[in-house]
C-alpha positions as CSV (number, residue, x, y, z in Angstrom):
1,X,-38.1,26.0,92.6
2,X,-39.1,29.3,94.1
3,X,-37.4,33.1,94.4
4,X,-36.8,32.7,98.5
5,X,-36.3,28.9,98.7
6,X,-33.0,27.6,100.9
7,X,-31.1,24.8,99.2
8,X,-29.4,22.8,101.2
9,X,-30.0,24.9,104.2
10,X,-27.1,27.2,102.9
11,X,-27.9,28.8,99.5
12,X,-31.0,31.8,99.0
13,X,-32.4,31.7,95.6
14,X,-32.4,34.7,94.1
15,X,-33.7,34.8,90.8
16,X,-33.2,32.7,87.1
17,X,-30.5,34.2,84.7
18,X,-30.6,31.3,82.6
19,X,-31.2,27.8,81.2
20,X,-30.3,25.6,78.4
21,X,-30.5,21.8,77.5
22,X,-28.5,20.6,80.7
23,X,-29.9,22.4,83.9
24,X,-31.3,25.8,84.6
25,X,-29.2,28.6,86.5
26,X,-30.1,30.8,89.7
27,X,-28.2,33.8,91.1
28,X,-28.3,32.2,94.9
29,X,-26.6,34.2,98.0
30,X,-24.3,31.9,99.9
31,X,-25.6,32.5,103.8
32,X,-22.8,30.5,105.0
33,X,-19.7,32.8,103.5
34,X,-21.3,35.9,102.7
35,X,-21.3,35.9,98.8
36,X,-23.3,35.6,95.8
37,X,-23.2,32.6,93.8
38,X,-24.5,30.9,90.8
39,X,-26.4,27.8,91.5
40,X,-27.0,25.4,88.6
41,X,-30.4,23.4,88.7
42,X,-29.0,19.8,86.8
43,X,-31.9,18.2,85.1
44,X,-32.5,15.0,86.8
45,X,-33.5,11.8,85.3
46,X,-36.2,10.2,87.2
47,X,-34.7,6.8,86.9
48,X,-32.9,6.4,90.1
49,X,-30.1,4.1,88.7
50,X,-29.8,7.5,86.8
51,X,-29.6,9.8,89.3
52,X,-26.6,7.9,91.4
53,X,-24.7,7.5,87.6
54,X,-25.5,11.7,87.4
55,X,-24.2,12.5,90.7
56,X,-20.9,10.2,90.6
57,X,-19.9,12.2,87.4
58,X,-21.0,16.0,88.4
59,X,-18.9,14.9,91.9
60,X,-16.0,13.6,89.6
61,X,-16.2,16.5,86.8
62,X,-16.6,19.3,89.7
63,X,-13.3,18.3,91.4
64,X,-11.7,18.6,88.6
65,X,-13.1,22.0,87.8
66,X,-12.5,23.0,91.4
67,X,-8.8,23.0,90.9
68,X,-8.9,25.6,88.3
69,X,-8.6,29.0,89.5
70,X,-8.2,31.4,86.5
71,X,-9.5,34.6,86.2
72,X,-11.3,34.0,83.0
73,X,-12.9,31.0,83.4
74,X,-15.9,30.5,85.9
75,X,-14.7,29.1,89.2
76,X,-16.9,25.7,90.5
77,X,-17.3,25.4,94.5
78,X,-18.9,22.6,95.3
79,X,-21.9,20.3,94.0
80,X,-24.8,19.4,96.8
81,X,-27.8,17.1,96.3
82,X,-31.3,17.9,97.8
83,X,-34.6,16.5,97.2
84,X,-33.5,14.6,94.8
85,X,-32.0,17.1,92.7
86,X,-28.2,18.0,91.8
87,X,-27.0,21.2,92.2
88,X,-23.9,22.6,90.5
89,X,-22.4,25.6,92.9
90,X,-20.5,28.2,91.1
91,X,-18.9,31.5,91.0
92,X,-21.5,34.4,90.1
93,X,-20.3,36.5,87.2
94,X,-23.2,38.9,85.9
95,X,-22.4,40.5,82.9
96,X,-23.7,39.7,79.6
97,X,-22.8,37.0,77.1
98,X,-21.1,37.5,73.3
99,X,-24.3,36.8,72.0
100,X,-25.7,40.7,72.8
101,X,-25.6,42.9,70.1
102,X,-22.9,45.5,70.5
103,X,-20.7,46.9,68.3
104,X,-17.0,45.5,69.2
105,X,-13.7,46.9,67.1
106,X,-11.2,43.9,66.0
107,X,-8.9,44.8,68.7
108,X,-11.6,43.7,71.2
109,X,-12.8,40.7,69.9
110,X,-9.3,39.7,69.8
111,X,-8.7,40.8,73.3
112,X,-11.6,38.5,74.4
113,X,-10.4,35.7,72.4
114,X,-7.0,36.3,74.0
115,X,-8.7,35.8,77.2
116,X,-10.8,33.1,76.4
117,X,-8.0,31.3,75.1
118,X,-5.8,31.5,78.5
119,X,-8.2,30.3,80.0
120,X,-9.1,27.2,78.4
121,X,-5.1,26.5,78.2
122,X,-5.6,25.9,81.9
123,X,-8.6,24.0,81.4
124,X,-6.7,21.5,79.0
125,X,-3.8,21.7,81.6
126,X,-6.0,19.6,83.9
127,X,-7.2,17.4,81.1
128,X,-10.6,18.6,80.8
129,X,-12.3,19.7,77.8
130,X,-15.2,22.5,77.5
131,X,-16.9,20.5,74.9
132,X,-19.7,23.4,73.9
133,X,-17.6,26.7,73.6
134,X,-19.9,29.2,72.3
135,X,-20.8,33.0,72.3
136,X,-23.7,32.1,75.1
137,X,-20.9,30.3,76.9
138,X,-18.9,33.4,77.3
139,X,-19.8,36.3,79.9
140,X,-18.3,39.4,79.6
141,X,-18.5,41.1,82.9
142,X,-18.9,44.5,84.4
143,X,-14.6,45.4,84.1
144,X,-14.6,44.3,80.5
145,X,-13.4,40.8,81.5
146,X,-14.8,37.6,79.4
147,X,-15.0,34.2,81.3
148,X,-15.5,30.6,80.6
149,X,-18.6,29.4,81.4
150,X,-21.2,26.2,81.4
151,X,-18.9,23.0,81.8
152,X,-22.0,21.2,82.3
153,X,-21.4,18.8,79.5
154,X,-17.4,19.0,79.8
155,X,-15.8,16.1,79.7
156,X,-12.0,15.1,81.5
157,X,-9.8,13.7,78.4
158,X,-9.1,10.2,79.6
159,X,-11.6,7.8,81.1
160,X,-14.5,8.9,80.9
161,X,-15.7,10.9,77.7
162,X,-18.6,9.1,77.1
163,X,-19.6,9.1,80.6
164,X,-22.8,10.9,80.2
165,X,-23.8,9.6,76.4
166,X,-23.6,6.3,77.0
167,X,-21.9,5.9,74.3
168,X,-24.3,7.2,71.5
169,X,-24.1,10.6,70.9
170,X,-22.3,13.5,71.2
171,X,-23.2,16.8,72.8
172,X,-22.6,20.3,70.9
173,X,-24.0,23.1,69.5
174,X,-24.2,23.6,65.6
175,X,-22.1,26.5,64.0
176,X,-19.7,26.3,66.6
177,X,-18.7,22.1,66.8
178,X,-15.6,20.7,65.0
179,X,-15.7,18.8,61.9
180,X,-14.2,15.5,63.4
181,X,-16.3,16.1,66.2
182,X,-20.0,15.6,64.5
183,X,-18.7,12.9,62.6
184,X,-18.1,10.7,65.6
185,X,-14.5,11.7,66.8
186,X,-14.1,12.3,70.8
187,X,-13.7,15.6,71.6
188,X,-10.3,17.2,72.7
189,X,-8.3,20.3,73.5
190,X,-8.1,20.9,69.5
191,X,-11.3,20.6,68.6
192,X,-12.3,23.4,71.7
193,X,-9.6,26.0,70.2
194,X,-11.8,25.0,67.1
195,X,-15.2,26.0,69.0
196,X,-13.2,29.2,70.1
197,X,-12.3,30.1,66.4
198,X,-15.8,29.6,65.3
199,X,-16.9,31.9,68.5
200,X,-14.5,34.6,67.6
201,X,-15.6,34.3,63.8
202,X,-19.7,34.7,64.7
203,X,-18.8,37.7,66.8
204,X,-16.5,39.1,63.6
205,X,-18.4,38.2,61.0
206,X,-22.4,37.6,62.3
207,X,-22.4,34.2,61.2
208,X,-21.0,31.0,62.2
209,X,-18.0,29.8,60.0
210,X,-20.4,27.1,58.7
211,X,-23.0,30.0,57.7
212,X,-26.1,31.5,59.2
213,X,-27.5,29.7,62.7
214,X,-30.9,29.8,61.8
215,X,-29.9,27.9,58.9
216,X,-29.5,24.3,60.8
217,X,-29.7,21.9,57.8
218,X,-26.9,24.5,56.2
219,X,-24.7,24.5,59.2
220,X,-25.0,20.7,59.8
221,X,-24.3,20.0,55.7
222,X,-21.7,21.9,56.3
223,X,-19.9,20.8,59.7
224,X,-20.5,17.4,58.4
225,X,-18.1,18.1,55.2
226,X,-15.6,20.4,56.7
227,X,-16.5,23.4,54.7
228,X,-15.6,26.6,56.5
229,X,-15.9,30.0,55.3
230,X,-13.4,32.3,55.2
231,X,-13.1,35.4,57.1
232,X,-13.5,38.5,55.1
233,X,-11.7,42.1,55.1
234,X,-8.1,42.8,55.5
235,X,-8.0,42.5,59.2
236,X,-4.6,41.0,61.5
237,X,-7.8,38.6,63.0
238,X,-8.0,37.0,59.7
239,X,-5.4,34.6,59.5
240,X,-5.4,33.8,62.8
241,X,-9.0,32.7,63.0
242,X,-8.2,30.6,59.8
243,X,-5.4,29.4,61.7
244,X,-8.0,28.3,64.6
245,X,-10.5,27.0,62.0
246,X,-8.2,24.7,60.2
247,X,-10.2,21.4,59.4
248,X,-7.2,19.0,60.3
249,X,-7.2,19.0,64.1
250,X,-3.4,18.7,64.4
251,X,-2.5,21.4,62.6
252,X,-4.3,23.8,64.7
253,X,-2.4,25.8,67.4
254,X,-2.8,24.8,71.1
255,X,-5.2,27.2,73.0
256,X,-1.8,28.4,74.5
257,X,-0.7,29.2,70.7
258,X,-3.9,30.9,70.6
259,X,-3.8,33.2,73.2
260,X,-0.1,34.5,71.7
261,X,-1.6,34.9,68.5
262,X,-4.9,36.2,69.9
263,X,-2.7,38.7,72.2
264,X,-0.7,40.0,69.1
265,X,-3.7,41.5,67.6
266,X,-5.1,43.1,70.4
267,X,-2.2,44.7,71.2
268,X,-0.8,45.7,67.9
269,X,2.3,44.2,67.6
270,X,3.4,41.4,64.8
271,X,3.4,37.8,66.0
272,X,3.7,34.6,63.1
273,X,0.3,33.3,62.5
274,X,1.8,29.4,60.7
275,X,1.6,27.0,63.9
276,X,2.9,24.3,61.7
277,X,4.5,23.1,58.8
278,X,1.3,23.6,55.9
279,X,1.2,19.8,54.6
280,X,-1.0,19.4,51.4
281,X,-4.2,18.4,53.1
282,X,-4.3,21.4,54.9
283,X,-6.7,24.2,54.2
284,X,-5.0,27.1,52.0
285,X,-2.5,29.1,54.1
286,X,-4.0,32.5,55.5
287,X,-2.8,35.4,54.6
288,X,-3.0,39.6,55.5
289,X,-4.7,40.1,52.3
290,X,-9.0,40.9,51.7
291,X,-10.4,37.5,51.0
292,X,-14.0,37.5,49.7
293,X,-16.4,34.9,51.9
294,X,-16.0,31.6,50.4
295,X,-16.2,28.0,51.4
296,X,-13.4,25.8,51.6
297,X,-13.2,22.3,52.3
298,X,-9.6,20.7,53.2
299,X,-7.6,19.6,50.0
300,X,-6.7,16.4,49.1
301,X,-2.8,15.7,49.6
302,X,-0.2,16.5,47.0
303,X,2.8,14.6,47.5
304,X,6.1,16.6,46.7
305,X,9.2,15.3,47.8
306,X,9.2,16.5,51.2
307,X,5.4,15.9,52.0
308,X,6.4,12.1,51.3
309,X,8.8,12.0,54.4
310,X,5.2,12.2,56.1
311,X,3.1,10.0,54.2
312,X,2.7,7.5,56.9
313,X,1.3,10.5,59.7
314,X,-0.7,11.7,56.7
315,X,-2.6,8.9,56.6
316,X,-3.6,8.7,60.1
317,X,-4.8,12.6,59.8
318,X,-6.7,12.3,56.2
319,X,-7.8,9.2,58.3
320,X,-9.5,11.5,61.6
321,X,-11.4,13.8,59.8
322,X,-12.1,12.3,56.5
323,X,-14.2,9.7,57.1
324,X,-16.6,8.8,53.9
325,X,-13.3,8.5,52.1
326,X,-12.5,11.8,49.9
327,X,-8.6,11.6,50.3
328,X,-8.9,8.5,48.6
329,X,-10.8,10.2,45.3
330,X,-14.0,8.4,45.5
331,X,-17.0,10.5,44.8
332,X,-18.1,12.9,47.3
333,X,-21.5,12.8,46.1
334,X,-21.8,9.0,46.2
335,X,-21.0,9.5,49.8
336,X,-23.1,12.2,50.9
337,X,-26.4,10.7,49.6
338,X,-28.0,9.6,52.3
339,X,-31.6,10.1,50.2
340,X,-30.4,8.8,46.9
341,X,-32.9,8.9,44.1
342,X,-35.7,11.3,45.9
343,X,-38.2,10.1,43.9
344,X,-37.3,5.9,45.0
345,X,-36.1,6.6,48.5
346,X,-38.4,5.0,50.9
347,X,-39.6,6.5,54.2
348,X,-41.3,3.2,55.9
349,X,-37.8,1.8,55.4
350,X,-36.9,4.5,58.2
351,X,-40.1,3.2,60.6
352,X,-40.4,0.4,62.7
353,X,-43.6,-0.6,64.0
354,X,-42.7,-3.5,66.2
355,X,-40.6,-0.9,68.0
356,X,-43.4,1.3,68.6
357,X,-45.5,-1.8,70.1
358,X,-44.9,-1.3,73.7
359,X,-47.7,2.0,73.8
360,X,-50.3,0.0,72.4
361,X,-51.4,-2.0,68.9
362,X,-49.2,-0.9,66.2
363,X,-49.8,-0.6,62.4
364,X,-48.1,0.7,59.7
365,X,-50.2,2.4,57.1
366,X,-47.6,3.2,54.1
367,X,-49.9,4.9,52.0
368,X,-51.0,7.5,54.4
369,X,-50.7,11.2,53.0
370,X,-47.7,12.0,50.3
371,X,-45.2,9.9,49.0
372,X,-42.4,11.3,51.0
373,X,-44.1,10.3,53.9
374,X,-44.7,6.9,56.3
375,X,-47.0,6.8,59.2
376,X,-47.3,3.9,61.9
377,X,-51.0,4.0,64.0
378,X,-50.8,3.8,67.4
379,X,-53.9,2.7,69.6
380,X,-54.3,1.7,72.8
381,X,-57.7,2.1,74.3
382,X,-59.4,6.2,73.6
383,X,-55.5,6.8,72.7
384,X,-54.8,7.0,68.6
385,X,-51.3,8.1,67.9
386,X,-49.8,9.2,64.3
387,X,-46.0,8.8,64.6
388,X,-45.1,10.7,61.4
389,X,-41.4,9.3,59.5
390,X,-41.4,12.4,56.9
391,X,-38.7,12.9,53.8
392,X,-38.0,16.8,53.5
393,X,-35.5,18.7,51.7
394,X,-33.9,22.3,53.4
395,X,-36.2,24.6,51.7
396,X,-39.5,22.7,52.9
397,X,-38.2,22.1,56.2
398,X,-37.8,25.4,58.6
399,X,-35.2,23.9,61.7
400,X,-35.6,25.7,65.2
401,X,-32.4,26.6,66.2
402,X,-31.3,23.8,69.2
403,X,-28.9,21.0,70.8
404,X,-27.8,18.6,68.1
405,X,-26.9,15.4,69.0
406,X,-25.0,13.1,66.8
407,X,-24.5,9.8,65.7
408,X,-22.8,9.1,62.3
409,X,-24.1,11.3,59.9
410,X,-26.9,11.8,61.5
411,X,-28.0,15.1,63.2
412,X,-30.7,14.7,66.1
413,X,-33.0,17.5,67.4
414,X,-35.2,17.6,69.8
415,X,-38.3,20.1,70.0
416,X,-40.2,20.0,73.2
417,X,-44.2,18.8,73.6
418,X,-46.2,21.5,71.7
419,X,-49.7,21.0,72.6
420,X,-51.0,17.6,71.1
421,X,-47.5,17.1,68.9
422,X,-44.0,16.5,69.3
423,X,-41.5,16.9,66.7
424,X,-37.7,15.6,66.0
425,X,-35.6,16.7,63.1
426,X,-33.0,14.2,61.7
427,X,-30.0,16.3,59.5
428,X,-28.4,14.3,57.3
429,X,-25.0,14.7,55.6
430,X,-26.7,15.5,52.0
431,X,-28.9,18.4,53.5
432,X,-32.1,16.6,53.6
433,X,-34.2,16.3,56.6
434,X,-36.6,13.6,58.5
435,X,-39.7,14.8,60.2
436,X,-40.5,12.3,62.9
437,X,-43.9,13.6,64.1
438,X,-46.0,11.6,66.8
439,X,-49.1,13.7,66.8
440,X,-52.4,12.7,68.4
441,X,-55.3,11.9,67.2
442,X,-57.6,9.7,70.0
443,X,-59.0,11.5,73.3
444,X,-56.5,9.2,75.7
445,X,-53.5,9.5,77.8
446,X,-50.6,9.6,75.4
447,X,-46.5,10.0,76.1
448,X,-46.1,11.5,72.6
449,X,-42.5,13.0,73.1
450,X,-41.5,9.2,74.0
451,X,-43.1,7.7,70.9
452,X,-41.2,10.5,68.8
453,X,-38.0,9.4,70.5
454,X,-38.8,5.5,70.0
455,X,-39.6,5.6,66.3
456,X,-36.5,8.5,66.1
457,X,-33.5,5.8,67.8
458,X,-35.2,3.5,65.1
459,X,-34.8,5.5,62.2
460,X,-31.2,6.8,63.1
461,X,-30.2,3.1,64.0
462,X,-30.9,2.4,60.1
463,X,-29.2,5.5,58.8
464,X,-26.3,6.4,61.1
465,X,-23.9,3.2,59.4
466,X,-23.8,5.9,56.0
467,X,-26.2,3.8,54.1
468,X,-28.6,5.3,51.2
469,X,-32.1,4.9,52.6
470,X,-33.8,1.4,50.8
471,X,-35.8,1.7,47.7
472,X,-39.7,1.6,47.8
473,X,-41.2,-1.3,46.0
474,X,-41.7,-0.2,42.6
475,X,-45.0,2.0,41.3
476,X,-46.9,2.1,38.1
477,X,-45.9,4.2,35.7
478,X,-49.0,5.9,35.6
479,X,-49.1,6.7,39.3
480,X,-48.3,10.7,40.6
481,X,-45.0,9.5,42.5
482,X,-43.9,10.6,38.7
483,X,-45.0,13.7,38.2
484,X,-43.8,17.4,39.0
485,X,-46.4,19.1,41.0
486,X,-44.2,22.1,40.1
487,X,-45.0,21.6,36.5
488,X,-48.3,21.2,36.9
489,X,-49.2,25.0,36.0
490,X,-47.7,26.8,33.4
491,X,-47.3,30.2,33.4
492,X,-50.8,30.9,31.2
493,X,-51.9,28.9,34.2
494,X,-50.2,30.5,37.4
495,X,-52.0,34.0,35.9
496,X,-54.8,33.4,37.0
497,X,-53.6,33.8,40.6
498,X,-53.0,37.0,41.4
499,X,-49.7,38.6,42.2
500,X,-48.3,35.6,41.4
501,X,-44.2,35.2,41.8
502,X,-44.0,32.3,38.9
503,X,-40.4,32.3,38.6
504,X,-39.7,31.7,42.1
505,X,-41.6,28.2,43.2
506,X,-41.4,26.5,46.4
507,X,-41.0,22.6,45.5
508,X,-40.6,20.2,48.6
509,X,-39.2,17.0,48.5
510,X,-39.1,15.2,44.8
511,X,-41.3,18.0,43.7
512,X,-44.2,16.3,45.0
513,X,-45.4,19.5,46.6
514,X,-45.5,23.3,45.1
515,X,-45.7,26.6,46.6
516,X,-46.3,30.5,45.2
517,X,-46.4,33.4,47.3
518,X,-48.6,36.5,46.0
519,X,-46.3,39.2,45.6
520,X,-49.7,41.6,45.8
521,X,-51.2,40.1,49.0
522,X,-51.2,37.1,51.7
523,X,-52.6,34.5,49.6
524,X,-50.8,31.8,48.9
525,X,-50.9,28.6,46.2
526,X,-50.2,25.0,47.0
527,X,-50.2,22.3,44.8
528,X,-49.5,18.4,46.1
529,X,-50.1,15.1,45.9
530,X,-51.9,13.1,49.0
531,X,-53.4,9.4,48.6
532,X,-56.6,8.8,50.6
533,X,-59.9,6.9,50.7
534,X,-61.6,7.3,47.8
535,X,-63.7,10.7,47.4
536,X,-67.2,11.0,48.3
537,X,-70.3,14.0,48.6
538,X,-68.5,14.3,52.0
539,X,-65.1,15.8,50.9
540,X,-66.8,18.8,48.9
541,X,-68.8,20.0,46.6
542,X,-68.4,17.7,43.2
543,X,-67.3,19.3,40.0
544,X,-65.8,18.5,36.6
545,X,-62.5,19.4,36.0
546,X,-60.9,18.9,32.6
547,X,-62.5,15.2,32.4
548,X,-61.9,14.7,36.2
549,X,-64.2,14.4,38.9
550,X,-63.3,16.7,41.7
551,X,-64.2,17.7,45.1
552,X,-64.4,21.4,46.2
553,X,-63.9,22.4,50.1
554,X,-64.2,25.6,51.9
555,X,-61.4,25.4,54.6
556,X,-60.5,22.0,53.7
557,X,-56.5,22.9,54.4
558,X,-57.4,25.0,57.4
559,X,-59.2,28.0,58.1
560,X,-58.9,30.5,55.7
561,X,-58.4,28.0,52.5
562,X,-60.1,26.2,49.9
563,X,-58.9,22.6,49.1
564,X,-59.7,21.2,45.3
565,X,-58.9,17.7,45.1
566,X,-58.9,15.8,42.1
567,X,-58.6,12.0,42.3
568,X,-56.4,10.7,39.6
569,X,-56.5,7.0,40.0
570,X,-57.6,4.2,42.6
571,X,-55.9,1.3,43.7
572,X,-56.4,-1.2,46.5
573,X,-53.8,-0.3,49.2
574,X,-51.9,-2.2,51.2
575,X,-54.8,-1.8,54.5
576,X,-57.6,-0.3,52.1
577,X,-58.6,1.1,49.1
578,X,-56.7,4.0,47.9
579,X,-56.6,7.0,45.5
580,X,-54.1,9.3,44.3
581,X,-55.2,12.9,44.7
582,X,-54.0,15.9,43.1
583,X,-54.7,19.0,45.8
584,X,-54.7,23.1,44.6
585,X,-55.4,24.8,47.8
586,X,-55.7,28.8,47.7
587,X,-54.8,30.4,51.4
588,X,-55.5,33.9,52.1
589,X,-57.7,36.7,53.9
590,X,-60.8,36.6,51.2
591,X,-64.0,35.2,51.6
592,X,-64.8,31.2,50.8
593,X,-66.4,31.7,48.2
594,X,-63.5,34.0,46.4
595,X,-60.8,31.5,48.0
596,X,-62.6,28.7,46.3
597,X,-63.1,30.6,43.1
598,X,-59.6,30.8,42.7
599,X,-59.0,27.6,43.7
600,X,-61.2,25.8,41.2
601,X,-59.8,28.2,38.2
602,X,-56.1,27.2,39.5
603,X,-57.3,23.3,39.9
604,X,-58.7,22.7,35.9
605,X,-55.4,23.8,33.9
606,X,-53.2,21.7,36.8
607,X,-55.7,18.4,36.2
608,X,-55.5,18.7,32.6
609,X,-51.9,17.9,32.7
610,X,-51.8,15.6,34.7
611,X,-50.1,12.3,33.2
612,X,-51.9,9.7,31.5
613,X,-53.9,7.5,33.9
């Protein structure tokens, strides 16, 4: 679509002001009535079976929306289909969103949320819920007025919930989604006063109540367990955001509560922040007082007299959003390992080849690259495909920022094609990450996105029931899967690179894989283990290293690099001969001769301790 173009003979496109995982948005001019509107482009599947399920529920949900006329919460007009395309016709509210940096005293971020809260009490009055309340879901317009918007993945309480999931995953945004919703609950009017709390907290505090947003495998870790931060300062927003942010949905206030509470701030004057009776698996009552930034997680129950009036209703709360069990003292950490040993846990456990069978001949190649890693090879004629099941931990593993979508304990996103790659991130409940990676590696036609998803719904089929991943079969003793690549240099070692931050290493999953950053230049240091076809002339120039043979490469891990690798034993693999290999590759500016100086001085002190072979 195109400034100028006429949708449905009736609406003028004007220009974008926005998009995001469900549709794109246009300012549009109505040429029937006279007016500016906001036209939202839906995203439409190609399947048409699809399409007709797509229209019956934007027709449904925009009826519903239709009947709410409130000034703070975007009014819907009408839905029209074109070209086979839906369209989504709204009010047109310029203004900027909560997510612009400006400077906004307590008093009017409470005002806002005062707002925001009326009107999603007459959202929940029609039984609908927002489902993905958020500072980019809020416009603040030109007279200082903030307003609802983006019910494109709302939801109407009964019947149909599910009606765009299919019944596997829930839509939200992370930092901002309640507890009980990632972990598989249905989402309802108390988990949106939840998203609203979380807003009003990022605007407060300039992160979400689960921590930073850039931080994803943090924020889902954390939305997983229920461990919100408390607001800081002595401010009257305080204890009414913890009262919004309470991790038992029933004991937060109704959006209606809200907007007293909320109103009471803004205008100054003292209103009772304790919505209901505090029962002991509540989080700790707020008070007026400064409370540093600190984590809490809802408490198990302590049963005084009156509290055991209640046990029964207790039950069915701990019940809704505690569900790995902690109210009933079993071992958090036994339930949050999703991983288990690092060192044991088994990535071709996570892969399945068969599935990946319909794009062409299929084979699993376990012994492809590190140990935290599993590939399946897909061919089918000039097309070769390396769909990538990777083990990572938070620190090796930067997240982009995007729509999560859940099942279990499992967190999905989804990166667009980038060139000849296309990425998914699992988060799982322990903080670790799976790459899944379907990269190409043949001249042919490929639908790499559609592999990643394939070998992505088999890997989250096998962890989304809370299981630990499976064990690998088990490895000699003498193999590398047992040593610290972290260890590898000591410090007499590590001087030899210059600049060198040795107290602050990098180590990725199971320590398999170091990393040191110069603190004098832009040279870096990795050490890490890879298995590979045994090492020939063709993979460097051979030296001896401490007893080892090794292989020296100019740009070998890239341009600008020099890759040692020292093989450290052989074995026959499960598709072909194999050898462990112990990599020191040197990055930086300097010439390749310098770089692979370096590299080779860095490379003899890490091969002589290696283990015995």
């Amino acid at each position: 679509m195109r400034p100028g173009e006429l949708v449905k003979d009736r609406y003028r496109l004007i220009e974008k002001v926005g998009s995001g995982g469900s549709g794109v948005v246009w300012h549009a001019f109505d040429e029937r009535l006279g007016r500016d509107v906001a036209l939202k482009h839906v995203l439409t599947p190609a399947d048409q079976d699809d399409i007709a399920e797509q229209g019956n529920v934007l027709r449904h949900e925009s009826t519903h929306l239709a009947t709410i006329n409130h000034p703070n919460v975007i009014t819907v007009f009408d839905t029209v289909f074109e070209a086979g395309v839906w369209w989504l016709v709204m009010e047109y509210a310029p203004g900027s969103d909560l997510t612009a940096e400006r400077e906004l005293s307590v008093e009017a971020i409470a005002r806002y949320g005062a707002q925001l809260a009326s009107g999603l009490a007459a959202v929940h009055a029609k039984n609908i819920v927002h489902r993905d309340i958020k500072p980019a879901n809020v416009v603040i317009t030109a007279d200082d007025r903030a307003k609802l918007t983006d019910f494109g993945i709302s939801r109407r309480i009964h019947g149909d919930v599910t009606a765009v999931t299919n019944g596997a995953f829930l839509v939200g945004t992370p930092g901002y989604m309640a507890p009980e919703v990632a972990n598989g609950a249905a989402p309802d009017p108390a988990a949106d006063v939840f998203s609203l709390g979380a807003t009003l907290f990022r605007v407060l505090e300039g992160v979400t109540p689960f921590g930073p947003a850039d931080d994803q495998g943090l924020v889902w870790r954390n939305t997983l367990t229920g461990r919100v931060a408390e607001p800081t300062g002595d401010t009257p927003l305080a204890p009414v955001l913890t009262e919004l942010l309470r991790v038992p949905p029933e004991l937060r206030p109704t959006a209606a509560r809200a907007r007293e509470l909320l109103d009471a701030v803004a205008t100054g004057t003292r209103a009772a922040t304790s919505t209901t009776p505090t029962t002991g698996n509540a989080a700790a009552p707020a008070t007026g007082h400064s409370t540093p930034r600190s984590w809490r997680r809802a408490r198990r129950p302590v049963l005084t007299a009156g509290a055991l009036v209640t046990v029964g209703l207790l039950a069915i709360a701990l019940w809704r959003f505690d569900p790995f069990g902690w109210a009933s003292g079993t071992d958090r950490s036994e339930h949050l390992s999703v991983v288990g040993d690092p060192r044991t846990a088994d990535p071709c456990a996570l892969t399945d080849a068969a599935a990946l069978s319909r794009f062409g001949a299929a084979q699993r190649d376990p012994e492809y690259g590190n140990f935290d890693r599993c590939d399946v090879l897909v061919q089918s004629g000039d097309s070769e495909v390396d769909v990538r099941v990777e083990l990572r931990t938070p620190d090796s593993d930067e997240t982009a920022p995007g729509p999560v979508q859940t099942v279990g304990r499992v967190g999905v996103v989804r990166d667009p094609l980038n060139g000849e790659s296309c990425e998914r991130t699992l988060l799982l409940a322990d903080g670790n990450h799976v790459q899944v990676l379907a990269r190409q590696l043949g001249e042919g036609p490929a639908d790499l996105c559609a592999m990643a998803d394939s070998a992505t719904d088999s890997a989250v089929a096998k962890l989304a029931q809370g299981q630990s991943i499976p064990p690998r079969p088990g490895m000699p003793a003498a193999s590398l899967i047992n040593a610290d690549a972290c260890a590898l240099l000591d410090n007499e070692g590590l001087s030899r690179f210059p600049g060198v931050d040795a107290t602050d290493p990098d180590p990725g999953f199971a320590n398999w894989s170091c990393r040191w950053h110069s603190t004098t230049s832009a040279a870096d240091l990795l050490v890490r283990f890879d298995r590979h076809p045994p090492l020939t002339a063709a993979d460097g120039r051979p030296v001896e290293l401490a007893g080892h043979r090794a292989f020296v490469e100019p740009d070998g891990y890239g341009p600008d690099t020099c890759q040692v690798s020292v093989p450290h034993r052989e074995y026959v693999g499960e598709i072909s001969d194999r050898a462990e290999l112990l990599l020191v590759v040197v990055s930086g500016p300097q010439p390749a001769d310098q770089l692979c100086q370096l590299a080779t001085s860095l490379a003899e002190p890490a091969a002589a301790n290696l283990p015995p072979r």
